[in-house]
TORDREN-340331 format. One line per field, with one value per atom (N, C-alpha, C, O, CB): residue in one letter; atom name; x, y, z. Coordinates in nm, 2 decimals, padded with zeros to 4 digits, always signed. Glycine has a CB too. Example, Ala and Ser with C-alpha at 12.3 -4.5 7.8 and 13.67 -1.06 7.14 Angstrom:
2
code	c(A;A;A;A;A;S;S;S;S;S) $
site	c(N;CA;C;O;CB;N;CA;C;O;CB) $
X	c(+01.32;+01.23;+01.32;+01.42;+01.13;+01.28;+01.37;+01.29;+01.34;+01.41) $
Y	c(-00.57;-00.45;-00.33;-00.33;-00.45;-00.22;-00.11;+00.00;+00.11;-00.06) $
Z	c(+00.78;+00.78;+00.78;+00.85;+00.90;+00.71;+00.71;+00.79;+00.80;+00.57) $
END
This chain:
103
code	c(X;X;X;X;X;X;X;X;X;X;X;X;X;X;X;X;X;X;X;X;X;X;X;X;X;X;X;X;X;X;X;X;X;X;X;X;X;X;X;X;X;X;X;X;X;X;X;X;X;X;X;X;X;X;X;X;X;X;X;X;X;X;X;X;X;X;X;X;X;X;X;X;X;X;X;X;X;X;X;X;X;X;X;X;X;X;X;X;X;X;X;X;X;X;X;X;X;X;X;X;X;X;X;X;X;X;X;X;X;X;X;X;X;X;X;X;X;X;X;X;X;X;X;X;X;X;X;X;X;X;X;X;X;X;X;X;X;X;X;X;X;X;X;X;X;X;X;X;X;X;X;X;X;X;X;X;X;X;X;X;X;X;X;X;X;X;X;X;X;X;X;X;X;X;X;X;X;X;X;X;X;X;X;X;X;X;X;X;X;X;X;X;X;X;X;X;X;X;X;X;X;X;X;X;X;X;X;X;X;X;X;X;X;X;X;X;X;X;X;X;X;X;X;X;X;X;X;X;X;X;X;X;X;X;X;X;X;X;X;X;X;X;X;X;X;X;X;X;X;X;X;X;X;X;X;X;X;X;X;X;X;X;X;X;X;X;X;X;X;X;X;X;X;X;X;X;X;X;X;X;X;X;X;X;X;X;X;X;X;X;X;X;X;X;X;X;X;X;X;X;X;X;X;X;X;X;X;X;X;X;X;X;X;X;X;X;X;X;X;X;X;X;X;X;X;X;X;X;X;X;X;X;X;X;X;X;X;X;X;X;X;X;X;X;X;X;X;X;X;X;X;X;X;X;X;X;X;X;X;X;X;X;X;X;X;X;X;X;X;X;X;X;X;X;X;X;X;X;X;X;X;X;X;X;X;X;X;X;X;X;X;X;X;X;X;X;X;X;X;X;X;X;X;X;X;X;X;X;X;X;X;X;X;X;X;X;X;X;X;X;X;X;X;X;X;X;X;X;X;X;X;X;X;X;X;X;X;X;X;X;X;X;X;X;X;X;X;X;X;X;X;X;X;X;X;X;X;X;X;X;X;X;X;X;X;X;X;X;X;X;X;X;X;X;X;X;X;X;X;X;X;X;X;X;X;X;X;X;X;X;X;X;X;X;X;X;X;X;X;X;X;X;X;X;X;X;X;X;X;X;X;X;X;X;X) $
site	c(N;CA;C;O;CB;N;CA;C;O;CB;N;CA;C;O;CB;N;CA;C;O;CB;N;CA;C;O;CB;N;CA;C;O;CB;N;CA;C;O;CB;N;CA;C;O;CB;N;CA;C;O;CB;N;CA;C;O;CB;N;CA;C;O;CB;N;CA;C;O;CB;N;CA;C;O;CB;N;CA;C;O;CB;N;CA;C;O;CB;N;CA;C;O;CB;N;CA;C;O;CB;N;CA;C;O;CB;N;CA;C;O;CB;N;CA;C;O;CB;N;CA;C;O;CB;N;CA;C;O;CB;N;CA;C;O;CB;N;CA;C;O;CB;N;CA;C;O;CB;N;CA;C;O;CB;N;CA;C;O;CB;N;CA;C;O;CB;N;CA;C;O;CB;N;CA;C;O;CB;N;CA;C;O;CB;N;CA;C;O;CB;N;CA;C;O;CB;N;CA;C;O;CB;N;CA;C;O;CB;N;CA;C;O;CB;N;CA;C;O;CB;N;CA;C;O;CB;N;CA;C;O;CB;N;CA;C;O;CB;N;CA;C;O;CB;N;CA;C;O;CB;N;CA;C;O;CB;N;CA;C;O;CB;N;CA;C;O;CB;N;CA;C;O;CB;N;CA;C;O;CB;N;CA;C;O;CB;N;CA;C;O;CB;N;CA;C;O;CB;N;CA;C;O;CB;N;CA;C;O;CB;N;CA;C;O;CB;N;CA;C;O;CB;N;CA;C;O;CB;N;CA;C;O;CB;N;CA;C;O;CB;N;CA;C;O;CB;N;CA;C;O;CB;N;CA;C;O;CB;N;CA;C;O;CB;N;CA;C;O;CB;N;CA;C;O;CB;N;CA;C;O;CB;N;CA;C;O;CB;N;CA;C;O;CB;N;CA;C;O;CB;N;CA;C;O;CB;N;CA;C;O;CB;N;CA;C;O;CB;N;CA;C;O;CB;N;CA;C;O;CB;N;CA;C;O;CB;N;CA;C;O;CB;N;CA;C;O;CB;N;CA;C;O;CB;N;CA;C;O;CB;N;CA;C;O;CB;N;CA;C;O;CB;N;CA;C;O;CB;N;CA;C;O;CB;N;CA;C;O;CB;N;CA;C;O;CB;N;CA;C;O;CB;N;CA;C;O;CB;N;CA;C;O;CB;N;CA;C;O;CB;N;CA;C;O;CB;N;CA;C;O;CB;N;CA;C;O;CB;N;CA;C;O;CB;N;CA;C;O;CB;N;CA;C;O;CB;N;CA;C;O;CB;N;CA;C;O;CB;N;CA;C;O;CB;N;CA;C;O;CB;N;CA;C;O;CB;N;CA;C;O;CB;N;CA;C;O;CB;N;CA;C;O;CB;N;CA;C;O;CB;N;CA;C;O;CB) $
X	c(+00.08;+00.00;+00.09;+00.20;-00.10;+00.04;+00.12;+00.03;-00.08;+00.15;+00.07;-00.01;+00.08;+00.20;-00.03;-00.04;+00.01;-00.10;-00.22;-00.02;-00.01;-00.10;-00.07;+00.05;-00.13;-00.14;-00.09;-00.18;-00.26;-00.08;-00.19;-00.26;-00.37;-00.34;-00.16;-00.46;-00.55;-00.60;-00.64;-00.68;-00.60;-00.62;-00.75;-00.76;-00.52;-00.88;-01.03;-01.09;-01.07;-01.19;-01.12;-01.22;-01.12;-01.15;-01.45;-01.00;-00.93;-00.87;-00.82;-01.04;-00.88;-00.85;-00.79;-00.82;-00.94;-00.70;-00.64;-00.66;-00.67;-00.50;-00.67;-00.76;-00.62;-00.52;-00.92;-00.61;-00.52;-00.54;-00.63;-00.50;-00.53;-00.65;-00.49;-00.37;-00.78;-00.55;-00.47;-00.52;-00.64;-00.51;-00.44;-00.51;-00.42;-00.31;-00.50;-00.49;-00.46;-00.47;-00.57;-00.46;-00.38;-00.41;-00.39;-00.26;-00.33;-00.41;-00.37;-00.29;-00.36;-00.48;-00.17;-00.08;-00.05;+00.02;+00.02;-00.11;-00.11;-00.13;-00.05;-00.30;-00.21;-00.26;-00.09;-00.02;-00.45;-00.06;+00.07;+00.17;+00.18;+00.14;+00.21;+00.35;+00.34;+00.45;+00.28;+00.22;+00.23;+00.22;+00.21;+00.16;+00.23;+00.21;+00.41;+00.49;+00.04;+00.45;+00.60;+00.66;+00.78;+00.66;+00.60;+00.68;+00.69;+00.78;+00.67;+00.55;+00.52;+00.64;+00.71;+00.31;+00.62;+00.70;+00.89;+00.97;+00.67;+00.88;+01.04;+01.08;+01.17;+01.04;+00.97;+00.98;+00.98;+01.05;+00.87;+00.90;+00.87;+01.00;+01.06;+00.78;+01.10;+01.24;+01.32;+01.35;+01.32;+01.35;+01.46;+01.46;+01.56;+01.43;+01.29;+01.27;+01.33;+01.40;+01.13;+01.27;+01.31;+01.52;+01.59;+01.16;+01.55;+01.71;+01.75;+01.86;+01.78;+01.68;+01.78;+01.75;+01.83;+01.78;+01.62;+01.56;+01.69;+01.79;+01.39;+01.69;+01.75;+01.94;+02.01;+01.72;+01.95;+02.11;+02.16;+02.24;+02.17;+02.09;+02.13;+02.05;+02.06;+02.12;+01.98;+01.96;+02.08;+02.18;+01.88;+02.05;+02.12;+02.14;+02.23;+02.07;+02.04;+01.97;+02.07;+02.12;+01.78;+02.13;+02.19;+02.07;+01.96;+02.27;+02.10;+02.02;+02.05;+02.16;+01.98;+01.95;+02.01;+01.91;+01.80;+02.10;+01.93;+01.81;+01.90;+02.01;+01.73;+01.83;+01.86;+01.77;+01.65;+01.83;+01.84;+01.77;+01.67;+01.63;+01.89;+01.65;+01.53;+01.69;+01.67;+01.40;+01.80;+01.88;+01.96;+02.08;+01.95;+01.95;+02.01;+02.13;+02.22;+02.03;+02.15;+02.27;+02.24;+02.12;+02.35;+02.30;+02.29;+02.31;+02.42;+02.39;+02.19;+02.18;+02.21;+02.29;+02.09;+02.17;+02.20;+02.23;+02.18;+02.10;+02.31;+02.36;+02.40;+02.47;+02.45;+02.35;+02.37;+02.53;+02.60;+02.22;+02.54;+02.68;+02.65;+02.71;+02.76;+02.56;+02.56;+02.53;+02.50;+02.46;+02.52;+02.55;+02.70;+02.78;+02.46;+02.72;+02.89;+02.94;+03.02;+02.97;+02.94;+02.97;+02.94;+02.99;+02.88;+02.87;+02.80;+02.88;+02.88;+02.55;+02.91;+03.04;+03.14;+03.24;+03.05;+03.14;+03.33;+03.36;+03.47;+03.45;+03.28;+03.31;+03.28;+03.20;+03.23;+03.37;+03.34;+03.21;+03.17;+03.45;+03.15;+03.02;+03.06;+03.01;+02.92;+03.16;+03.23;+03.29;+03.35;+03.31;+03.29;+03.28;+03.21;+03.25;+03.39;+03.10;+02.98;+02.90;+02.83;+02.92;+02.91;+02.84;+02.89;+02.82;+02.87;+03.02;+03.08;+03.04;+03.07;+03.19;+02.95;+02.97;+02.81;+02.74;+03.08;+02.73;+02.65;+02.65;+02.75;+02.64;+02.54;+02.48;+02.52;+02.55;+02.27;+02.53;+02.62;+02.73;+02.79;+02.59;+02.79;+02.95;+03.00;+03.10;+02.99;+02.90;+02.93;+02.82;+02.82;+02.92;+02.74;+02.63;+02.70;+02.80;+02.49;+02.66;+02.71;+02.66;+02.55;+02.65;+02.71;+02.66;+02.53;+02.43;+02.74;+02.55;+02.45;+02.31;+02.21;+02.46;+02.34;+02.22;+02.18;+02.13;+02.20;+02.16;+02.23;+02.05;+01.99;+02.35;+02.02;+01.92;+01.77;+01.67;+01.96;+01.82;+01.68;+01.68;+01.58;+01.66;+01.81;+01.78;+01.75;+01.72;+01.87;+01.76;+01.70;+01.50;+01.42;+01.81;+01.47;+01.34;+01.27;+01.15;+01.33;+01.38;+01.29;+01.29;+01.19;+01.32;+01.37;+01.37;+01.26;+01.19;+01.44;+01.27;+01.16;+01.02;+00.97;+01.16;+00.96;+00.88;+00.83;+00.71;+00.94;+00.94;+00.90;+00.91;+00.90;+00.96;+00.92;+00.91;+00.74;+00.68;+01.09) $
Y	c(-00.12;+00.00;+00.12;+00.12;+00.00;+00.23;+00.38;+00.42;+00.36;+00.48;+00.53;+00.60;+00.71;+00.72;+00.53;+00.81;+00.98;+01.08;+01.09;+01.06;+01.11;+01.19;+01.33;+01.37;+01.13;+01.40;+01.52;+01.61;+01.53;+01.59;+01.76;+01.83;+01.92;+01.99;+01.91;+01.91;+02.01;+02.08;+02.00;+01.95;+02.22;+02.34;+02.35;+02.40;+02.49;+02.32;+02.37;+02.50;+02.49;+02.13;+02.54;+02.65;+02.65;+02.63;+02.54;+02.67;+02.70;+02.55;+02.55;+02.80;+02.42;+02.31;+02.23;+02.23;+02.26;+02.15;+02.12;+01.93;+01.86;+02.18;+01.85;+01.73;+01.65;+01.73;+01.74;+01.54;+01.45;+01.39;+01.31;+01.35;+01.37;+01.28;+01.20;+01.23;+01.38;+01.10;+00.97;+00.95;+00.96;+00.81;+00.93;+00.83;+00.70;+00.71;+00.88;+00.58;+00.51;+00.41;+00.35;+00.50;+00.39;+00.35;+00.19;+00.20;+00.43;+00.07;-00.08;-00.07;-00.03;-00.18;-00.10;-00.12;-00.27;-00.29;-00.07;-00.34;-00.53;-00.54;-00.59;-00.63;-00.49;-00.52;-00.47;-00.53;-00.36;-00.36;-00.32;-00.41;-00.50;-00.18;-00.40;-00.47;-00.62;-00.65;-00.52;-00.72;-00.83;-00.82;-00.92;-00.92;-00.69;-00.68;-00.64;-00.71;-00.50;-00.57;-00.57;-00.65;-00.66;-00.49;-00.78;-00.87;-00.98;-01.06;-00.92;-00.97;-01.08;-01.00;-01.07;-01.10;-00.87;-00.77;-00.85;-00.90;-00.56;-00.83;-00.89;-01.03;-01.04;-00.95;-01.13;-01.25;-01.25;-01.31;-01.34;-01.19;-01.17;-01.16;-01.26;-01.03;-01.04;-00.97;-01.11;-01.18;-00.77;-01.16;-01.24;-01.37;-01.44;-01.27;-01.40;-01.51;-01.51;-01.59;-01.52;-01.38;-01.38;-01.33;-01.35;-01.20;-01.29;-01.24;-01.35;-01.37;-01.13;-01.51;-01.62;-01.70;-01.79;-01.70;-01.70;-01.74;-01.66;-01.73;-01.69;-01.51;-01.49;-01.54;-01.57;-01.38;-01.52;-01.56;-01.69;-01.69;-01.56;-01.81;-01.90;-01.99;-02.11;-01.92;-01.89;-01.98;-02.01;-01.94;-01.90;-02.14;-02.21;-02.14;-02.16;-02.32;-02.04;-01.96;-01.85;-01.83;-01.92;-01.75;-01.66;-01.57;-01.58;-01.67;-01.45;-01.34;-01.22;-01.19;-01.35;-01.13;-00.97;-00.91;-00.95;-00.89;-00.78;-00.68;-00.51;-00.47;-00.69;-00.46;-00.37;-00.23;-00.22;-00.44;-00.15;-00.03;+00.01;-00.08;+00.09;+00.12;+00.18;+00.18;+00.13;+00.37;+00.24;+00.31;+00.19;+00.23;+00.46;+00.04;-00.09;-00.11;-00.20;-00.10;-00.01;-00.06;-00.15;-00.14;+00.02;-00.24;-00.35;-00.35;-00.35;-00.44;-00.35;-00.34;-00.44;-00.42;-00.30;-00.57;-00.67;-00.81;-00.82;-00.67;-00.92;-00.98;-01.07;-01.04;-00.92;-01.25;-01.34;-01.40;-01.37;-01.47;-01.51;-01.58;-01.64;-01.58;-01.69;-01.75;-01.81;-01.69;-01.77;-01.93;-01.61;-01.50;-01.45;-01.44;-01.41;-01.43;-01.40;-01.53;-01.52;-01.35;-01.65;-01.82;-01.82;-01.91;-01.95;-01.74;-01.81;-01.66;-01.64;-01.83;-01.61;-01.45;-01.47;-01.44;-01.26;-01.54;-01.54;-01.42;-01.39;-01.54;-01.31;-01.20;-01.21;-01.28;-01.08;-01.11;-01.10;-01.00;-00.93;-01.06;-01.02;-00.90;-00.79;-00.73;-00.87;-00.71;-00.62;-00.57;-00.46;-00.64;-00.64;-00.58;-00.62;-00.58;-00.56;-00.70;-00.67;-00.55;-00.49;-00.76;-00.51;-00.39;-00.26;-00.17;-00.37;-00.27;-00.18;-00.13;-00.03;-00.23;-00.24;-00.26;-00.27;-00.30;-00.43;-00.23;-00.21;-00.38;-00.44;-00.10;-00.42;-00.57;-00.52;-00.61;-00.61;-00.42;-00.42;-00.41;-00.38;-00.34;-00.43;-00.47;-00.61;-00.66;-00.45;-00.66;-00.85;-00.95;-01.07;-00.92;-00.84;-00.91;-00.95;-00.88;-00.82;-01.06;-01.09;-00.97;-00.93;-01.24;-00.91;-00.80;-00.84;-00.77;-00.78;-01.01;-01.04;-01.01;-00.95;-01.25;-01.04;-01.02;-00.94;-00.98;-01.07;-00.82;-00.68;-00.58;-00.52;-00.64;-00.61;-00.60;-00.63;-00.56;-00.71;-00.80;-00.86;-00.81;-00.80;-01.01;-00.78;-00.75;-00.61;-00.59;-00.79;-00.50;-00.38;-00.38;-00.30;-00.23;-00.48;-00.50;-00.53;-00.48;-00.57;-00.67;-00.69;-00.58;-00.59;-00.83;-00.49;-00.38;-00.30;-00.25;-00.33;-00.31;-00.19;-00.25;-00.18;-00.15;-00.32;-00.41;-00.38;-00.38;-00.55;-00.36;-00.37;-00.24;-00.21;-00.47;-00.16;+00.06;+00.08;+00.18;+00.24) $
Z	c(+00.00;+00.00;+00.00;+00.06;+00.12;-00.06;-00.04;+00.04;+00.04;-00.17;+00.13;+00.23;+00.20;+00.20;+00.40;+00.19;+00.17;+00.29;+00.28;-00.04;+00.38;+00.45;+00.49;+00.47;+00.55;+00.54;+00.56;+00.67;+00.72;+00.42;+00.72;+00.79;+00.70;+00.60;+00.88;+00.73;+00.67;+00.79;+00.87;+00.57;+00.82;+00.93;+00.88;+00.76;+00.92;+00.94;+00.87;+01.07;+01.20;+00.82;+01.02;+01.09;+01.30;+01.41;+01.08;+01.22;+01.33;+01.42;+01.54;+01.41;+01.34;+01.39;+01.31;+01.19;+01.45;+01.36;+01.27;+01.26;+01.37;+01.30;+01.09;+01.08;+01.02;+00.99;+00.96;+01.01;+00.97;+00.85;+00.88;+01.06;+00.72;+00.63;+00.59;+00.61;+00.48;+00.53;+00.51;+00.35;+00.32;+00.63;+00.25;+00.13;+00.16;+00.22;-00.06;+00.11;+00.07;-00.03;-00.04;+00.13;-00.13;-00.25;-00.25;-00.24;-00.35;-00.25;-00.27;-00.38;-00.48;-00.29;-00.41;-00.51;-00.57;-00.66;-00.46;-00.51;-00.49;-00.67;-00.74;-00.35;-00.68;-00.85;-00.94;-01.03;-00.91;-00.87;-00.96;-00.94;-01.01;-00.94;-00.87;-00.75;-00.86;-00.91;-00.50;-00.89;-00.95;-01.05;-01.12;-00.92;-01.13;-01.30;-01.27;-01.33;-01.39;-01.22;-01.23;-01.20;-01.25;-01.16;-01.09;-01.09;-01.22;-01.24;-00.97;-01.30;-01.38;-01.53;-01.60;-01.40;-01.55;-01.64;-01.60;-01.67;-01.56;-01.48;-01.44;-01.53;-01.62;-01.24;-01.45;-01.47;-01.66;-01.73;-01.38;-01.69;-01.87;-01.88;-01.93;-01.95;-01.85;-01.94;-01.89;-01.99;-01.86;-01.79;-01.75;-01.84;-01.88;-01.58;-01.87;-01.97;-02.11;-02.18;-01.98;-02.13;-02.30;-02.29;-02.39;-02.42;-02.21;-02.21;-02.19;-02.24;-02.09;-02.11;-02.11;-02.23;-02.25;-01.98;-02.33;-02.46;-02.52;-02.55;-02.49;-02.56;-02.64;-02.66;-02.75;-02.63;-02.48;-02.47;-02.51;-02.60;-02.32;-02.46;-02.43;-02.58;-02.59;-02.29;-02.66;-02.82;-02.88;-02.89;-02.94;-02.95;-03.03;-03.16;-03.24;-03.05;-03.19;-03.31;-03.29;-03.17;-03.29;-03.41;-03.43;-03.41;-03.48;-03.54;-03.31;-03.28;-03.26;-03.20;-03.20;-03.32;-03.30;-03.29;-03.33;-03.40;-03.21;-03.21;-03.26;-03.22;-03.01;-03.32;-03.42;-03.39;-03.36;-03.59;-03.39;-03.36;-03.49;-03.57;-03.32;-03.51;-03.60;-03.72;-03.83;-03.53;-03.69;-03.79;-03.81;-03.84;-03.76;-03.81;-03.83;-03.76;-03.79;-03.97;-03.64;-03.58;-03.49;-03.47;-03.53;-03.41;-03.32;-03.16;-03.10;-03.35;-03.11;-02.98;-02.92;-02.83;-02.95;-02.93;-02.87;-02.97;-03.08;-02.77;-02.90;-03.01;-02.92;-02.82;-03.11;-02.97;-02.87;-02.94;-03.04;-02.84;-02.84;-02.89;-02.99;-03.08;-02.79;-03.06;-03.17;-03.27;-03.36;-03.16;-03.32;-03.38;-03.38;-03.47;-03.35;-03.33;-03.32;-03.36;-03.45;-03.15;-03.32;-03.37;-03.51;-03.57;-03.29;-03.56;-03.70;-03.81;-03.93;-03.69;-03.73;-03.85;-03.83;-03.90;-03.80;-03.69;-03.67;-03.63;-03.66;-03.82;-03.54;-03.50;-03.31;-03.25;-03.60;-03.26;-03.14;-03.14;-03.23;-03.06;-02.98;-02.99;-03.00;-03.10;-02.87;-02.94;-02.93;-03.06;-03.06;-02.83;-03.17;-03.29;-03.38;-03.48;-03.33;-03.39;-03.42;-03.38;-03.46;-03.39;-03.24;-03.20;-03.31;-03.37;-03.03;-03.32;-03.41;-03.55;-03.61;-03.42;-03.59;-03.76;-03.77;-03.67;-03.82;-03.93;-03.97;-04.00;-04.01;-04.05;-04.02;-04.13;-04.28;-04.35;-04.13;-04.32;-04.46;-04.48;-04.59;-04.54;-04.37;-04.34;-04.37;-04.42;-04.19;-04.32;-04.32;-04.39;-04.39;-04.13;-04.46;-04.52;-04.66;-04.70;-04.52;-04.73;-04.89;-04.96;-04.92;-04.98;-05.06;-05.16;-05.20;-05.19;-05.29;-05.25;-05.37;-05.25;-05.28;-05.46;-05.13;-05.05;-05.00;-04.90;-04.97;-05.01;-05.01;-05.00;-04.91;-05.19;-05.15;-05.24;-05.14;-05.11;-05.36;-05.11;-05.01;-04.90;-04.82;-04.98;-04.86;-04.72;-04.69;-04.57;-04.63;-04.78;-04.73;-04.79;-04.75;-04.81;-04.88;-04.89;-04.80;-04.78;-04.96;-04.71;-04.60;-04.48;-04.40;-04.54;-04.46;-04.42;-04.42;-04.33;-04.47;-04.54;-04.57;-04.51;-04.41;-04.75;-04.53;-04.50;-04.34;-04.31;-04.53;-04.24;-04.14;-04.09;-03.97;-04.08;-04.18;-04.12;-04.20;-04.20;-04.26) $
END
């Protein structure tokens, strides 16, 4: 519960008022939010699957190990580098289509 209280002075006397709000409903939507992020960060870490998450301007925010296993690059310079750094040319073409696709 939050409890906010304070003095209100009415007709020369002074009153105490209290709110109280139940937070119980929030408190289990943050913990279930927690348990959500921790799930999908050990889904994404610990996939077998090469993974990335890419900002709006295609640079790389996050990037698991079988992605770095599957370029031959460390994260630390993957983070560095655009996908048209290490992508094949010929594929170049499809992959800003499928780009596009998803703005």
């Amino acid at each position: 519960m939050d409890v906010f209280s304070g003095l209100i002075n009415y007709k020369n006397k002074k009153f105490l008022y209290s709110i109280i709000h139940d937070i119980s409903v929030q408190k289990k939507a943050e913990i279930a939010l927690r348990n959500s992020e921790e799930f999908f960060r050990l889904i994404f870490e610990q996939s077998p699957l090469g993974s990335i998450i890419n900002s709006l301007d295609y640079s790389h925010l996050r990037i698991n190990d079988a992605y770095c296993e599957m370029l031959g690059y460390s994260k630390e310079e993957l983070l560095k580098m655009k996908f048209t750094e290490y992508t094949h040319p010929d594929d170049l073409d499809k992959e800003f289509k499928n780009l596009e696709l998803l703005n």
